[in-house]
C-alpha positions in Angstrom: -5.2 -60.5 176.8 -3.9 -58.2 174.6 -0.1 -56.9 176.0 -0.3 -53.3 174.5 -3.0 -53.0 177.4 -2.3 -50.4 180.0 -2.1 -51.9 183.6 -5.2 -49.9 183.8 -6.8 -51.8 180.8 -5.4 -55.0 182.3 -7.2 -54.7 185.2 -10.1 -53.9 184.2 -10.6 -56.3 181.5 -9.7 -58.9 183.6 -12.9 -58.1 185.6 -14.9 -57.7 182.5 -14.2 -61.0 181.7 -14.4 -62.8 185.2 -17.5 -60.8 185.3 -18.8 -62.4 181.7 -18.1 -65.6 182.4 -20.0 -66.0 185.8 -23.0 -66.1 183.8 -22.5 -69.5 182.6 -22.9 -72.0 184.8 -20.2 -75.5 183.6 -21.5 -78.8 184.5 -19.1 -80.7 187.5 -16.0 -79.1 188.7 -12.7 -77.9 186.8 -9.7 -77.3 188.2 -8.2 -74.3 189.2 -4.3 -74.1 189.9 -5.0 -70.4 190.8 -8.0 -68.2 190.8 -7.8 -64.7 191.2 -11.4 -62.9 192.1 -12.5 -59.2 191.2 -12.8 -56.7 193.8 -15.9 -57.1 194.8 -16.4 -54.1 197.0 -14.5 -51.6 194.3 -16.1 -49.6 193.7 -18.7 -49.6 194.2 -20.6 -47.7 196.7 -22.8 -48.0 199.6 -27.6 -49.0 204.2 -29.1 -49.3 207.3 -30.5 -52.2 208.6 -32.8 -54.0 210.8 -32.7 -57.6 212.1 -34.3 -59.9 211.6 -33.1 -64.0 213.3 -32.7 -66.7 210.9 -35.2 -68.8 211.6 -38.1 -66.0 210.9 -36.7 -66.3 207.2 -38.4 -69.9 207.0 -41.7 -71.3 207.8 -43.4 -74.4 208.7 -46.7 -76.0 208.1 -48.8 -75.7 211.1 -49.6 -79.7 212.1 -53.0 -81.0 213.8 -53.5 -80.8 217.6 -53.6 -85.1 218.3 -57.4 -85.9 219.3 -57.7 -88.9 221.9 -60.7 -91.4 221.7 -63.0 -91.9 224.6 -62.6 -95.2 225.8 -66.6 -96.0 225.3 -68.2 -98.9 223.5 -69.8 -97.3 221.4 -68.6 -96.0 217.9 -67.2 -92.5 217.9 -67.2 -90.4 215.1 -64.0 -89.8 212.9 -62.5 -86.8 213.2 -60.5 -85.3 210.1 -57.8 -82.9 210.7 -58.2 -79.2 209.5 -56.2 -79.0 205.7 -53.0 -76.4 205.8 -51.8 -74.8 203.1 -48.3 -74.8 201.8 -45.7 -72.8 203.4 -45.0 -69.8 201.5 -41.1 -69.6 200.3 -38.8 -67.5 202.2 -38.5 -63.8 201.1 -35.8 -61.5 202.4 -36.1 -59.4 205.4 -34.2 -56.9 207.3 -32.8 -57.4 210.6 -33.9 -55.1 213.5 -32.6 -51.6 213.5 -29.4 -51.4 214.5 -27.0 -47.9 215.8 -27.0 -46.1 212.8 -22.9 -45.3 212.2 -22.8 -41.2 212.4 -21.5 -41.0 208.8 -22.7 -38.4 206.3 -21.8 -39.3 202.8 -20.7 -37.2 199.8 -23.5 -35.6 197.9 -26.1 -37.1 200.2 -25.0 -40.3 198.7 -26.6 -39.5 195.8 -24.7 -40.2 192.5 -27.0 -38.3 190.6 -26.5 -34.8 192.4 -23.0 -35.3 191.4 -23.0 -34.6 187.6 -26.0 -34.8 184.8 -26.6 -37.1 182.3 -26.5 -34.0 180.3 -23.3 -32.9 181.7 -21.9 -36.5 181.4 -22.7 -36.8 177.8 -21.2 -33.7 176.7 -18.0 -34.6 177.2 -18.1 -36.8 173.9 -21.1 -35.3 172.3 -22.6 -38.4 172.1 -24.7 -40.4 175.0 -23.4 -41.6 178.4 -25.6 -43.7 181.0 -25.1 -43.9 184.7 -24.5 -47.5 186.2 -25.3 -47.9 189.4 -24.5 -50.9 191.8 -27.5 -53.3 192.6 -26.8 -52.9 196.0 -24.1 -51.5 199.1 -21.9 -53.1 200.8 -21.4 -50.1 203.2 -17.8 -50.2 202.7 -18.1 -46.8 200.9 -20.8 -45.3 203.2 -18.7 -45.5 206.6 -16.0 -44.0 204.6 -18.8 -40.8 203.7 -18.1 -41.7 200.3 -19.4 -41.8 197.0 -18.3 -44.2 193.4 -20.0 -43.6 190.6 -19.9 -44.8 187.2 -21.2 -43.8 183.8 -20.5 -46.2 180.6 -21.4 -45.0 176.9 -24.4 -46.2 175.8 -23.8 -46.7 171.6 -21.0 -49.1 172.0 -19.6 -51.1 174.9 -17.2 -49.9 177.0 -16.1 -47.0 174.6 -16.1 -44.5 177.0 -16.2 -44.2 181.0 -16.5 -42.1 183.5 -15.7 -42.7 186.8 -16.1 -40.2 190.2 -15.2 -40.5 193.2 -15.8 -38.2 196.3 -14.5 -38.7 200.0 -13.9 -36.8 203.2 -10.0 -35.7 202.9 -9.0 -37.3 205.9 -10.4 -40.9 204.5 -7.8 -40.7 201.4 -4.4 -42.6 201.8 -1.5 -40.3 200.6 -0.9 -42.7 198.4 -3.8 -42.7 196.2 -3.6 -38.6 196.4 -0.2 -38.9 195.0 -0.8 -41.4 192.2 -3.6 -39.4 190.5 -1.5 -37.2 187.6 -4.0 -33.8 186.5 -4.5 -34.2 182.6 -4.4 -36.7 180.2 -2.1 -39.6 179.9 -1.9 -42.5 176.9 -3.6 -45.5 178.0 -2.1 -48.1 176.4 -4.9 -49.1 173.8 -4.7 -47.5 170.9 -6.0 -44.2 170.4 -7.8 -43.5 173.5 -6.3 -41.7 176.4 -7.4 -41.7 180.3 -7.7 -38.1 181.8 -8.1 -36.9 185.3 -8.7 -33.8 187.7 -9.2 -33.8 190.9 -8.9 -31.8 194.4 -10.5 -31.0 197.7 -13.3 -28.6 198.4 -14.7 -27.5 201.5 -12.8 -30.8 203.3 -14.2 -33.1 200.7 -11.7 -35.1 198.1 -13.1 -34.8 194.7 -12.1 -36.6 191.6 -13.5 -37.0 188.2 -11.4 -39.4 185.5 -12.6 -40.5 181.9 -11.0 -42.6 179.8 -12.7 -42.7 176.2 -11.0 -42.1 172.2 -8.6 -38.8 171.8 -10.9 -37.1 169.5 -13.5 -37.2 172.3 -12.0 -37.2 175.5 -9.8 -34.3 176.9 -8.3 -32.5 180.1 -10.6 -29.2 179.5 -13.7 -31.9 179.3 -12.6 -33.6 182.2 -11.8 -30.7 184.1 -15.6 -29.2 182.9 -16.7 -32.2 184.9 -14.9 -31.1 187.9 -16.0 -28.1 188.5 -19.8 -28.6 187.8 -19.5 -31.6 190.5 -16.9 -29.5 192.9 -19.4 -26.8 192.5 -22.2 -29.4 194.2 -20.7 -30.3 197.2 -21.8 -27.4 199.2 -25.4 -28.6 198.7 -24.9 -31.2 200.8 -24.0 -31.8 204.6 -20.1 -32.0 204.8 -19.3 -35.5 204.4 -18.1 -37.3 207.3 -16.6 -40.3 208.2 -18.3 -42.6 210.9 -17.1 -43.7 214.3 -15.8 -46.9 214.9 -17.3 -48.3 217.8 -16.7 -51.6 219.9 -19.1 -53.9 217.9 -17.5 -53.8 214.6 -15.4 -56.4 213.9 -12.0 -56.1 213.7 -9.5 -57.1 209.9 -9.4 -60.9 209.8 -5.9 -62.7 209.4 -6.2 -64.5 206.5 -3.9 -67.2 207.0 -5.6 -68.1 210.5 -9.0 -67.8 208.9 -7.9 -70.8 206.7 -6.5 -72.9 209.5 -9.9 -72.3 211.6 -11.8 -73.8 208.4 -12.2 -77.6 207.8 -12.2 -78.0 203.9 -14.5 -81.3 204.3 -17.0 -78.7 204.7 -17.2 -77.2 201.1 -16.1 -80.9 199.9 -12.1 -80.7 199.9 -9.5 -82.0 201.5 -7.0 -78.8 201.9 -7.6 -75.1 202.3 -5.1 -72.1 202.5 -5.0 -68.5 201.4 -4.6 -67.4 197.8 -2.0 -65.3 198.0 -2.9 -62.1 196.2 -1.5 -61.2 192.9 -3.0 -57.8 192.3 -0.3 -54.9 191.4 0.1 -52.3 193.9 -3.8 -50.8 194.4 -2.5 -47.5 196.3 -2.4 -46.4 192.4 -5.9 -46.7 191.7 -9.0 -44.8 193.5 -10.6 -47.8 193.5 -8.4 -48.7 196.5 -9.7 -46.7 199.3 -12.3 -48.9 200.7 -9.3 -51.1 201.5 -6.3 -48.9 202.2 -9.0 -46.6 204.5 -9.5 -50.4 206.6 -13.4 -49.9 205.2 -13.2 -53.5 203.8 -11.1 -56.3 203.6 -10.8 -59.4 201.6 -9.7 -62.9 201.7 -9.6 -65.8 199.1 -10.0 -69.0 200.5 -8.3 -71.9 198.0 -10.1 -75.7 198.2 -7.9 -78.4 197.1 -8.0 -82.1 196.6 -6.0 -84.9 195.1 -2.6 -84.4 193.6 -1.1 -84.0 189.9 -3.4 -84.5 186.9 -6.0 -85.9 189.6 -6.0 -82.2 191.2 -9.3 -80.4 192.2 -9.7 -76.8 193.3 -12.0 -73.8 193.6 -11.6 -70.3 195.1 -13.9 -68.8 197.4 -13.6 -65.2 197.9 -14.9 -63.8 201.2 -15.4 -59.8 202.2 -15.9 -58.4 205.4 -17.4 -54.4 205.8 -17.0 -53.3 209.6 -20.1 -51.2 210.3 -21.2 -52.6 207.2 -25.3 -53.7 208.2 -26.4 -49.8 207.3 -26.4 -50.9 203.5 -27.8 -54.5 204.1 -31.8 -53.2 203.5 -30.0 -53.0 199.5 -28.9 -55.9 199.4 -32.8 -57.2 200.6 -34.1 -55.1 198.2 -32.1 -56.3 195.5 -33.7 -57.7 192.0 -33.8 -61.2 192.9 -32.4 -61.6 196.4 -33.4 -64.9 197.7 -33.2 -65.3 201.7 -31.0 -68.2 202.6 -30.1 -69.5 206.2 -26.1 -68.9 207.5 -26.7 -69.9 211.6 -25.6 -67.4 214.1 -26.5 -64.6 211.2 -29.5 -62.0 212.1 -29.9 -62.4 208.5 -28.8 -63.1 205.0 -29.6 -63.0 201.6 -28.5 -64.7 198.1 -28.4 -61.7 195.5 -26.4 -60.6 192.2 -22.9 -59.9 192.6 -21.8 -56.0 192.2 -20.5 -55.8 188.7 -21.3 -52.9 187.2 -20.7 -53.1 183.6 -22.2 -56.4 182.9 -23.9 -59.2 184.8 -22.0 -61.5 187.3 -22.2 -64.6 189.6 -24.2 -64.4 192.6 -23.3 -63.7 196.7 -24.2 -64.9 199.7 -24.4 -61.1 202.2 -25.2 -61.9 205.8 -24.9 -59.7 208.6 -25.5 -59.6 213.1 -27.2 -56.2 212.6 -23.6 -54.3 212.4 -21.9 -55.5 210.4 -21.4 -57.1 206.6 -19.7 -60.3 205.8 -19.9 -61.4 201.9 -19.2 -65.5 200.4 -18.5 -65.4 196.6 -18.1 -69.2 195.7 -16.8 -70.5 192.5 -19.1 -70.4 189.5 -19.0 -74.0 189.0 -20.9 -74.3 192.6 -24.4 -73.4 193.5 -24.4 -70.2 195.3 -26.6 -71.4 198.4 -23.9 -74.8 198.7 -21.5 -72.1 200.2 -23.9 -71.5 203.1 -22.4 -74.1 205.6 -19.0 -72.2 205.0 -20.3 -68.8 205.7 -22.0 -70.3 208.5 -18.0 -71.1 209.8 -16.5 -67.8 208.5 -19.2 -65.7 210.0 -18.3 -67.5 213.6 -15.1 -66.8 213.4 -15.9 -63.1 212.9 -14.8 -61.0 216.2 -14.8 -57.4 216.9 
C-alpha cells in the first residue's frame, strides 16, 4: 500500500482489496502466516425472522410401499412401482417467528429518508449513488441504528459519503470524542475527509464525506447535516432493544478455540488470531462492537512446520438478538440453504461488502439470534459447515 495513506485510507483499502480478491477462487491451499479479515458487520446495517428446523431445508424422494406376493400357484401379476420425481433443491426459508426485540431504528431504518440522491449529489455537483448492504446482520438494528453509504458513480471510489444515526445512549464516549467538526487532510493527495455531527431529539447524528478539495467542504458537509437532522422527527424516536435471557452472551475467544478440534476443518492446530486492527473507538464504524451489538473472532488452522506450513483463517461473528434481520439474509441474491445441525436455519449468501463484490458466508440462526462463518477464499463456502455446526453449539446465552 501506498504509505502517504491516512490510517483512514489504510483501512479502508485494505478492505477494498480483501474484498477484490475474494472473487477469485486459487486452486489448492496457500499458506497464510497471518490473515487479518474485514469487519464484516461494519457497517453495515440491519430483520425478523421465523424458523424454520434444518431438516425442512432438504427433501427426499418418496420410495414405494413393498408389495408381498400371495403364496398361490398360480402366476401373479407384476406389479411396477409408481415413478417419483426428483427432489427439488433446497431453497432458503425462514425460521418461525420469533420475540420481536422492542427496538425502533433511526429513520424507520430507512436509508433513503435520510438524505436524497439529489441532496447527496450536490455536494460535488456531479452524481453520487447509494449502496446498500445485501442483507442485515441485526447488529445495527438492536442498536436502533442506521449505516449508510453513497459512492460516486463516474469514477471509483472518488467520493463517499457515509451516515450514521444512533440513539445517544448507544454511542461509546469514545467514538463521540474522536469525530473533529470540519475538514481534515486525509493523507492522499488532494482530497480531504470532512465531518459534522450531533444529537437531535435523543438521536446521534453524523454525516462525513471524504472526496477531492475542490469538491468536498465543511459547509457541504454540514448542508448534509441539517437536511438529515431535520428528518429525524419524521420517525418514531429510535430506540435501543432489550436484552433478554435468550441472547447469547460475548464468546471468549481463546476458549472458543480450545473447544474446537482443527481435524474438523482438516488441520492439526487451531488458536485465536490475535487482532491487529488500530484502536476502532476512532472510527463510527466501531459501534456495533464497542455498543456489545456484535462480536468477532478469527479462528487460525495450522498444519505442518517451516516451509511445509499450512494455514487459513476463518472469521466467525456472532449478533445477540440478531434473527430479526435473518429473513435478509433468505432473501438475499443468491442465498443457497445449507445444513449447520442444531441451527433453526441457515443460509449460504454474499458477504456484506459494500463497494465491490466479496466471498461468500455461511448466517445461521435458533430464531434469536445470528452467528456468521466466513472461511478462507481458497475453501468452498459450504466445507465450513461442519465447523459452524461446532461453533454454533458452543454458543450460550
Amino acid at each position: 500500500m501506498n504509505e502517504g495513506l491516512s490510517p483512514r485510507e489504510h483501512d479502508e483499502m485494505r478492505d477494498l482489496v480483501l474484498a477484490g480478491t475474494q472473487r477469485v477462487k486459487p486452486v489448492g491451499r496457500h499458506r497464510v502466516p497471518v490473515v487479518a479479515g474485514a469487519i464484516a458487520l461494519v457497517m453495515v446495517g440491519a430483520v425478523t425472522g421465523g424458523a424454520l428446523t434444518t431438516a425442512a431445508l432438504l427433501s427426499s424422494d418418496s420410495t414405494p410401499t413393498p408389495v408381498s406376493t400371495p403364496s398361490v400357484t398360480a402366476s401373479t401379476p407384476e406389479l411396477t412401482p409408481t415413478p417419483t420425481s426428483p427432489s427439488p433443491a433446497p431453497t432458503p426459508q425462514e425460521p418461525e417467528p420469533a420475540p420481536i426485540p422492542d427496538a425502533v431504528p433511526a429513520f424507520g431504518g430507512d436509508c433513503s429518508a435520510t438524505l436524497t440522491d439529489e441532496e447527496v449529489d450536490g455536494l460535488r455537483g456531479v452524481g453520487m449513488m447509494r449502496s446498500d448492504y445485501r442483507w442485515r446482520t441485526g447488529a445495527n438494528d438492536v442498536l436502533g441504528g442506521i449505516d449508510c453509504v453513497w459512492v460516486s458513480e463516474e469514477a471509483y471510489l472518488a467520493a463517499t459519503v457515509h451516515l450514521f444515526a444512533y440513539p445517544e445512549s448507544v454511542v461509546p464516549s469514545a467514538v463521540r470524542d474522536a469525530i473533529a467538526p470540519g475538514c481534515v487532510d486525509s493523507g492522499n493527495g488532494p482530497a480531504v475527509e470532512c465531518a459534522s455531527s450531533g444529537t437531535v431529539d435523543g438521536t446521534w447524528l453524523l454525516v462525513r464525506a471524504y472526496g477531492p478539495t475542490v469538491q468536498v467542504s465543511a459547509s457541504g458537509v454540514d448542508a448534509l447535516y441539517a437536511a438529515a437532522a431535520a428528518r429525524i422527527g419524521e420517525h418514531p424516536r429510535a430506540t435501543p432493544a432489550t436484552r433478554t435471557a435468550q441472547w447469547w452472551s460475548q464468546p471468549d475467544c481463546p476458549a472458543l478455540a480450545a473447544q474446537i478440534d482443527p481435524g474438523v476443518y482438516g488441520y492439526e492446530r487451531v488458536a485465536q488470531l490475535e487482532p491487529t486492527t488500530s484502536d476502532p473507538g476512532a472510527r463510527a464504524e466501531a459501534i456495533v462492537s464497542l455498543a456489545g451489538a456484535a462480536f468477532s473472532c478469527e479462528l487460525h488452522f495450522t498444519s505442518g512446520s517451516g516451509d511445509t506450513s499450512t494455514g487459513e483463517v476463518v472469521r466467525v461473528d456472532v449478533v445477540p438478538g440478531g434473527a430479526l434481520t435473518f429473513p435478509t439474509a433468505v432473501a438475499a441474491e443468491g442465498a443457497a440453504a445449507v445444513t449447520v445441525s442444531g441451527a433453526q436455519a441457515a443460509v449460504i449468501v454474499p458477504g456484506l461488502d459494500r463497494y465491490e463484490g466479496s466471498g461468500e458466508v455461511i448466517v445461521a440462526t435458533d430464531g434469536v439470534n445470528t452467528l456468521m462463518v466466513t472461511p478462507d477464499i481458497v475453501r468452498e463456502t459450504s466445507e465450513a459447515a461442519p465447523l459452524a455446526e461446532v461453533v454454533f453449539a458452543a454458543m450460550h446465552p
